[in-house]
Residue, then its C-alpha position, 0 to 999 in steps of 0.5 A: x536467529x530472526x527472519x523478516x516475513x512480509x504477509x500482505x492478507x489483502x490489498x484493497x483498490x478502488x478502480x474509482x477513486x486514482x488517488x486510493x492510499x494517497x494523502x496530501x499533507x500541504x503539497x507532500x503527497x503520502x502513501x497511507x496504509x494499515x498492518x495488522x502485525x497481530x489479530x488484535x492490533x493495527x498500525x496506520x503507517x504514513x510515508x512521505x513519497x517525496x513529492x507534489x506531483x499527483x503522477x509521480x505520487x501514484x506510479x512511487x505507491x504502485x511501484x511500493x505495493x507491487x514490490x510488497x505484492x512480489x514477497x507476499x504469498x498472499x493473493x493481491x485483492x483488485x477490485x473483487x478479483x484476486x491476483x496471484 
């Protein structure tokens, strides 16, 4: 039997920069994170948010973390205040 388990340790979001975990790829703007599905390992993923508009770009990033967030049981790391 296999279950799928999402961990999120930390989120980290910079109040200064709009455009954190964004990445313009010749007009396509993607979502760019990193995992660490062990203690020794990372991951870089790159998804495409199917988009050139800046906007619509940063509400489909916020829209994917704050769902990630809802099934993680881990806080949520803003800044240096962590949300439950």
């Amino acid at each position: 039997m296999s279950t799928n388990l999402i961990t999120l340790a930390s989120l980290r979001i910079s109040d200064a920069n709009p455009n954190h975990h964004l990445w313009n790829n010749n007009g396509t703007w993607f979502l760019h994170y990193t995992v660490y599905p062990t203690p020794f390992t990372k991951e870089r993923i790159r998804r495409s948010l199917g988009t050139k508009d800046v906007k619509l770009a940063r509400e489909r990033r916020d829209n994917f973390f704050n769902h990630l967030a809802k099934q993680s049981t881990a806080p949520v790391l803003t800044g240096q205040v962590a949300v439950a």
